[in-house]
C-alpha positions as CSV (number, residue, x, y, z in Angstrom):
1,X,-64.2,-1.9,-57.4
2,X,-61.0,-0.9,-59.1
3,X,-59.2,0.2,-55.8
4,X,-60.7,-2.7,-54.0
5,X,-58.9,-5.5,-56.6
6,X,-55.5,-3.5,-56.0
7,X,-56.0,-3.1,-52.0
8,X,-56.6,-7.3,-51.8
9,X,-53.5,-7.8,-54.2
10,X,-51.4,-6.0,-52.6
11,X,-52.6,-7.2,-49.1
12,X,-52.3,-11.1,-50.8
13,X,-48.6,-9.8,-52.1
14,X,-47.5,-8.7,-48.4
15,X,-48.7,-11.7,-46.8
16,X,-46.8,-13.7,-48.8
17,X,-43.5,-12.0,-48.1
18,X,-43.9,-12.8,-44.8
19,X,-44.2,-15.9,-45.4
20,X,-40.8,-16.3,-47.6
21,X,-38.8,-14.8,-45.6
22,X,-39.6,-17.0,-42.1
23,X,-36.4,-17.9,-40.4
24,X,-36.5,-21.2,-38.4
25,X,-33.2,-20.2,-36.4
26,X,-33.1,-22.2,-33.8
27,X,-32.9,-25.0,-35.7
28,X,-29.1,-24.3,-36.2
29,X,-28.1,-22.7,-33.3
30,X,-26.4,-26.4,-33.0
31,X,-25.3,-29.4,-34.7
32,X,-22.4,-30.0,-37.1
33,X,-22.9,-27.9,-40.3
34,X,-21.0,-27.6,-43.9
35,X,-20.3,-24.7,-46.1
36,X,-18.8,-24.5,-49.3
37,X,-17.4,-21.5,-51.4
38,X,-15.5,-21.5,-54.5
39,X,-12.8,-19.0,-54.8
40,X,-10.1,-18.4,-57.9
41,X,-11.7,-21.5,-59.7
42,X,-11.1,-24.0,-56.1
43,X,-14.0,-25.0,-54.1
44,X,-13.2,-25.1,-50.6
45,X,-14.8,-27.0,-47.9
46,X,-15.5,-25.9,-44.3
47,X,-16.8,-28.3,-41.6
48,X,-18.2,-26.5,-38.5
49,X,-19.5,-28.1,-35.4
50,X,-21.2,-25.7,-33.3
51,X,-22.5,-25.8,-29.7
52,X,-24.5,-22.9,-27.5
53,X,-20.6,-21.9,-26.6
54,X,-18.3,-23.2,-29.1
55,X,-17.5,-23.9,-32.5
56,X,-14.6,-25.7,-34.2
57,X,-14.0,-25.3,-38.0
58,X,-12.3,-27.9,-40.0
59,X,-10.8,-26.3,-43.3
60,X,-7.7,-27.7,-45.6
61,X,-6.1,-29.5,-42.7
62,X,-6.4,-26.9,-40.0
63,X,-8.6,-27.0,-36.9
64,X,-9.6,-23.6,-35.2
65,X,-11.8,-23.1,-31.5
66,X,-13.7,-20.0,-31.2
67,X,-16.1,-18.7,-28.8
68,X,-19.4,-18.6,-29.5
69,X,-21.8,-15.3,-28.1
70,X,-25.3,-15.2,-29.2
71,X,-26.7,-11.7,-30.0
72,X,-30.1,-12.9,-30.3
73,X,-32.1,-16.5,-31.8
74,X,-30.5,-15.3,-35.6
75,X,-27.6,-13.4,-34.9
76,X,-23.8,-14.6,-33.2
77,X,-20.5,-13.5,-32.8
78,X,-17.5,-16.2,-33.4
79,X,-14.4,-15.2,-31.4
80,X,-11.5,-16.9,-32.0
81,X,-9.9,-18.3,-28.7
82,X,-6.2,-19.1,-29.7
83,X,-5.3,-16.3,-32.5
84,X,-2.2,-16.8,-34.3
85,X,-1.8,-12.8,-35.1
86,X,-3.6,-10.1,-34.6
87,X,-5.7,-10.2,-37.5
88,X,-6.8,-13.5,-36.6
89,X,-8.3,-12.3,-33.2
90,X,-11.4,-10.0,-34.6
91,X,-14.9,-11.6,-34.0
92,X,-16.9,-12.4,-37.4
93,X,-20.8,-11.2,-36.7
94,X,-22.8,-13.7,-38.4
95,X,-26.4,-13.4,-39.3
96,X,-29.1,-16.0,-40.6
97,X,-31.3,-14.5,-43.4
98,X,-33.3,-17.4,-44.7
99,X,-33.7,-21.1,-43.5
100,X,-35.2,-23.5,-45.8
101,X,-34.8,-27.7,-45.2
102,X,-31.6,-28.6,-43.7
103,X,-29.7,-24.9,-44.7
104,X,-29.7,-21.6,-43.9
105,X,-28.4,-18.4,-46.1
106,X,-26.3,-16.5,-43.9
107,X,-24.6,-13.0,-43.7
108,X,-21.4,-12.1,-41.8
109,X,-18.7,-10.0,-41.6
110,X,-15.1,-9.7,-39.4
111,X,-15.5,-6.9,-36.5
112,X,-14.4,-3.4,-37.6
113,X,-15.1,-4.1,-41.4
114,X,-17.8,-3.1,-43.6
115,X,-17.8,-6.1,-46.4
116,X,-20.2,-8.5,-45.8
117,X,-20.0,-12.0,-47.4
118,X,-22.5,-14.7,-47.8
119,X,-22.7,-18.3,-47.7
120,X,-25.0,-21.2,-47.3
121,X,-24.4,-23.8,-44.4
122,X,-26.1,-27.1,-45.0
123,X,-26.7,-29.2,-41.5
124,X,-25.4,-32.7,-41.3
125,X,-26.3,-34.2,-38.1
């Protein structure tokens, strides 16, 4: 009786993981999104429209066209079409981990790097 309480929580438990961590992804592969970060006490603002092939940020008075490659229905790379510098021309891997409502919590990190950052994009249209 014992074991059979602990094998039905723990079944209840995984089912319910499953559950949490359901990604609705193609939900966002396109529409016009907004993230926001804050960083040294500033919250910054970036407006993203994205398409199956394109995406044009919006941040602090600068607009910037990357390519858009999709690895899979969660996962895309963002390639920047017109660098300015060579730093500027790495791809930034992105990853959805959750989707909940209009957002998604995302992953990503610049080609050849190991940190990864995180963010929350809310969809606006």
């Amino acid at each position: 009786m014992r074991y059979s309480f602990l094998f039905f929580t723990l079944l209840l438990l995984t089912s319910c993981s499953n559950y949490i961590n359901e990604r609705s992804c193609a939900d966002f592969k396109t529409g016009t999104f907004v993230w926001e970060q804050e960083s040294g006490g500033k919250l910054l603002k970036t407006t993203f429209e994205r398409t199956d092939s394109l995406q044009i940020e919006r941040f602090e008075n600068e607009i910037d066209t990357a390519r858009v490659e999709w690895v899979n229905e969660c996962e895309w790379r963002v390639i920047p079409i017109n660098p300015k510098s060579n730093a500027d021309s790495r791809a930034y891997l992105f990853k959805i981990l959750r989707t909940e409502g209009d957002s998604y919590y995302f992953e990503f990190k610049q080609s050849g790097r190991d940190q990864i950052y995180y963010g929350t994009a809310i969809k606006t249209d």
